[in-house]
C-alpha positions, 0 to 999 in steps of 0.5 A, spaced: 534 546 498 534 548 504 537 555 503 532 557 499 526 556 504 526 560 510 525 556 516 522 561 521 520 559 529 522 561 536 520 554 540 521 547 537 514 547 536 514 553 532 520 551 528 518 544 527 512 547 523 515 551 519 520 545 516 513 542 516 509 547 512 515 547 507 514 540 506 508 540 504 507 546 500 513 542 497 518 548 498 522 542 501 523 536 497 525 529 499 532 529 500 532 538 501 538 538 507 536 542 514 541 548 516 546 545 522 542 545 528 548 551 531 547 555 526 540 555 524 540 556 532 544 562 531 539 564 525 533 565 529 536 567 536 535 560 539 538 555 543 540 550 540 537 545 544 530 548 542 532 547 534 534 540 536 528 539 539 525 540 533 529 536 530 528 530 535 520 532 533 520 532 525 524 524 525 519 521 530 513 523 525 518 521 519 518 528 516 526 528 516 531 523 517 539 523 520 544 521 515 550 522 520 555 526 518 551 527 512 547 531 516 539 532 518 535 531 510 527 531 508 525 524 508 524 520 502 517 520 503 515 525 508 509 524 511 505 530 510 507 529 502 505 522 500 508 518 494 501 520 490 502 519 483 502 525 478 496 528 473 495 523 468 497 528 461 491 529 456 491 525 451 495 519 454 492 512 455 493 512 463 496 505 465 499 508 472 492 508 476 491 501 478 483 502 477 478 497 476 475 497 469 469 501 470 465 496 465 467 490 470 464 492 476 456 493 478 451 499 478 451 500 486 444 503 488 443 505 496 439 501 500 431 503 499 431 502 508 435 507 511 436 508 518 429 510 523 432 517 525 439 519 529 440 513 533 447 510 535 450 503 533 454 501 537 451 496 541 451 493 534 456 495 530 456 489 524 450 488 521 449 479 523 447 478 515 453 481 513 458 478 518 455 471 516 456 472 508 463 475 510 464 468 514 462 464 508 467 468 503 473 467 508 472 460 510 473 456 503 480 459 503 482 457 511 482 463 514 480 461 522 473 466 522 471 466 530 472 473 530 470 478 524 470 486 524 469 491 520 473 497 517 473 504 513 477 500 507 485 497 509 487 502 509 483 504 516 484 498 519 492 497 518 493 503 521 489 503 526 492 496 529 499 499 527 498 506 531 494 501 537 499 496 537 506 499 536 509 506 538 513 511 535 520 509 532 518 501 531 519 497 526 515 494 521 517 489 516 514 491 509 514 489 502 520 492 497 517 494 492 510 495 496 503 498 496 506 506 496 501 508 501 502 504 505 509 505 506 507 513 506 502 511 512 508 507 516 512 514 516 506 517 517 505 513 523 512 515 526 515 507 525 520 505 521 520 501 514 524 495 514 525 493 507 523 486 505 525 484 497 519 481 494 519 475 488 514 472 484 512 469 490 511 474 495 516 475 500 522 472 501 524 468 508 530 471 509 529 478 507 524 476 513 527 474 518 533 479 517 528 484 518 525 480 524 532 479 527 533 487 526 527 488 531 520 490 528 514 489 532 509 488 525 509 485 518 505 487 512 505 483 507 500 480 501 499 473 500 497 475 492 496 481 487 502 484 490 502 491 489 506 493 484 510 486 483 504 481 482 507 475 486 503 470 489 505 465 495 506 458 492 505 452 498 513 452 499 513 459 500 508 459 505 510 454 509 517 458 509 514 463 511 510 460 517 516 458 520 519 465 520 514 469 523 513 463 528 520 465 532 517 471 534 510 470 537 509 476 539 510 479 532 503 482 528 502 479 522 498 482 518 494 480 512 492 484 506 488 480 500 487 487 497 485 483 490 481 477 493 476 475 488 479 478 482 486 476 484 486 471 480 490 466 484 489 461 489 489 464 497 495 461 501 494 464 507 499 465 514 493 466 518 491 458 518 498 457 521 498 457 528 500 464 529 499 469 536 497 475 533 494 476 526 489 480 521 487 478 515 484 484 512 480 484 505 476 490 501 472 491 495 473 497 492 477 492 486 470 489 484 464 491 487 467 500 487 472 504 488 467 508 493 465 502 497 470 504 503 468 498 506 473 492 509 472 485 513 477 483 517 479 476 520 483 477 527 485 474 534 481 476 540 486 480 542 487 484 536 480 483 535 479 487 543 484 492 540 481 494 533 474 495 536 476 498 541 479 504 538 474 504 533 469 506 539 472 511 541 473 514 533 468 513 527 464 508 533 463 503 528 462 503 519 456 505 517 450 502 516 447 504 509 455 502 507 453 495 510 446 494 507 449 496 500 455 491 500 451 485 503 445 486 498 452 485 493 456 480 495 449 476 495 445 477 488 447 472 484 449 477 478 454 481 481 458 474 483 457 473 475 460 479 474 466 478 479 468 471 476 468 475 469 473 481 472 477 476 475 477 472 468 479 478 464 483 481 468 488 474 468 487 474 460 489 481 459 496 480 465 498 474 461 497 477 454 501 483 455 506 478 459 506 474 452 507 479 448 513 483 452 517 476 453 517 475 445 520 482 444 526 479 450 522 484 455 523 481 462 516 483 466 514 479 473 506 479 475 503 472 476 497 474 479 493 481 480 492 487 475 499 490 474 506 487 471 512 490 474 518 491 469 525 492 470 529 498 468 535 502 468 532 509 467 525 509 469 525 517 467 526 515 460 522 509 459 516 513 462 518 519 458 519 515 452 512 511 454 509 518 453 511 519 447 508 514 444 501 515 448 502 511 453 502 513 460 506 508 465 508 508 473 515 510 474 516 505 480 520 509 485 514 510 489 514 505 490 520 502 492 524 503 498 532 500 497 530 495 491 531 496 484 528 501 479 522 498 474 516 500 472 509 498 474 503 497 468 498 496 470 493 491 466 485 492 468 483 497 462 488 494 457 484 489 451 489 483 450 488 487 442 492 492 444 497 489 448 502 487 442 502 495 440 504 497 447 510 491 447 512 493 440 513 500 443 516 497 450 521 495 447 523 500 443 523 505 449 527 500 452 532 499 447 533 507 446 534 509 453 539 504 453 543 506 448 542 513 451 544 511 458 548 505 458 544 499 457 
């Protein structure tokens, strides 16, 4: 609690940082109140004006929140102390990472031609051989590919575009439950997080046109392997969700096909749908390498413009070495091979686990992907009474904003073999943590 921090500081400066230092040395947790704005004035000898000042900084930049007369808190997930998950315990089958099984991606080897020197690459920033082969892979699914960038993994392109497109105190329409990341990079950013619920399909129109209706400027979404609920948009949904978006053209919808090739379901995108302003953003860690910070991107010519743009004046451009090695992937017929082998055993491994659950009366969602979201009362005690059996699952309130509580399993790693052990010990912690809290 905020009694049991000294918040210190005779400028707002001052004082934002010491709130903001005891955040992230977690002296202030998430929900921890902040003295009245008099009286922690009075403690340091400062006008009032000065501590509200640095309260006015800390909310921009998503470190508090005001609750009304509930007073001045620490935000949920204060953007200098992301939702990151805890250490996995020793001796625990870990299913909370989300990770790509290690056997089913390729041995990366460097490019034997490096670059001639130090020398500049920003008059040609994209490799031509690799920005074709990103033309080949995104065309077949209909995305318009007239314009293609690069960028340090979605992550880095998402927020580049938010913080270029958007300014502090915006809104931005996302996913619940979502990518936790991704929602901690939104706070980060000093943009507001507009819930939108999610089902088995994707996104739910409504929910979207509520959040468009309350102002936001942007949407984020996954049309497939949503992370963490595995839903998938069908043709109806899509076509739903491309009359929404289209009542405000100036909207940014962006696109994150996170999962692609091994996501095990077709890609039914919005980008093909006549929109203004769109991205469609797709990475490589899930099936080439978790260390290939490498993503492609289709765009707009404005966003196009003012992604690169901004890039110039940072990273300058993604490097090369970085676009040899996935070019010289993405082309040898082997690792294809082995791309279709993971996208086949991670669906094999989601429905095996799905099966067993339902015949033990447990209700999981995840139609595509490499997770299984589940509904439960406690997540603390289905994930405590997980462990007990050596099990280590995803509690999944880093990833929710206002939906319901639930677990996320993730599957990649997990043989259809075992799939029976850990349903049968599902459903025994479920039916005791019922009985322990209520049902």
């Amino acid at each position: 609690m905020a009694t049991q921090y000294g918040i210190s500081g005779t400028t707002a400066k001052g004082i934002a940082s010491s709130v903001e230092r005891g955040v992230a040395e977690g002296a202030l947790e998430p929900g921890s109140a902040l003295p009245p704005v008099r009286r922690l004035a009075d403690d340091l000898g400062v006008s009032p004006g000065t501590v509200a000042t640095a309260y006015k900084e800390l909310r921009r930049r998503g470190i508090v929140t005001t609750r009304g007369r509930g007073g001045t808190v620490v935000a949920a997930a204060p953007a200098v102390a992301s939702r990151r998950p805890p250490k996995v315990p020793d001796g625990l089958r870990d299913l909370a990472g989300g990770h790509p099984d290690p056997g089913l991606l390729p041995r990366l080897v460097p490019p034997s031609r490096l670059s001639p020197g130090a020398r500049s690459h920003r008059s040609t920033p994209r490799l031509a051989r690799l920005e074709d082969a990103v033309r080949e892979w995104l065309e077949p699914d209909g995305v318009p590919t007239d314009q293609v960038t690069f960028a340090h993994g979605a992550l880095d392109l998402i927020g580049r575009l938010l913080s270029v497109e958007l300014r502090p105190g915006d809104g931005v329409a996302m996913e619940d439950p979502g990518y936790h990341h991704l929602l901690d990079l939104v706070t980060a950013l000093g943009l507001r997080t507009v819930p939108v619920a999610v089902d088995d399909q994707g996104m739910r129109p409504e929910a979207l046109r509520t959040a468009l209706r309350a102002g936001v400027r942007a949407v984020v979404y996954s049309p497939r392997a949503q992370n963490p609920y595995g839903g998938c948009f069908s043709a109806e949904r899509r076509g739903a969700l491309i009359d929404v978006v289209r009542e405000q053209p100036d909207l940014l919808v962006v696109e994150n096909d996170h999962a692609s090739a091994v996501a095990d379901a077709p890609l039914r995108s919005l980008t093909s749908g006549g929109l203004t302003r769109w991205v469609h953003v797709r990475t490589v860690s899930k099936f080439l390498g978790t260390d290939l910070r490498w993503a492609a991107a289709a765009c707009d010519p404005t966003t196009l413009a003012r992604h690169d743009g901004r890039m110039l004046l940072t990273s300058g451009w993604v490097s090369h070495l970085l676009q040899e090695t996935v070019y010289g992937l993405m082309t040898d017929d082997g690792t294809r091979a082995l791309v279709t082998r993971a996208q086949d055993a991670y669906g094999l491994r989601r429905r095996a686990l799905a099966r067993e659950l339902a015949e033990r009366g447990v209700q999981a969602h995840g139609v595509s992907g490499m997770n299984l979201w589940v509904p439960v009362r406690d997540e603390s005690a289905v994930v405590n009474g997980l462990r007990s059996h050596g099990w280590w699952v995803a509690a999944g309130a880093r990833f929710r904003i206002t939906s319901a509580p639930g677990v996320r399993i993730s599957v990649a790693e997990l043989e259809p073999a075992d799939a029976a052990r850990l349903a049968s010990d599902f459903a025994t912690v479920l039916g005791e943590s019922e009985a322990t809290y209520g049902g």
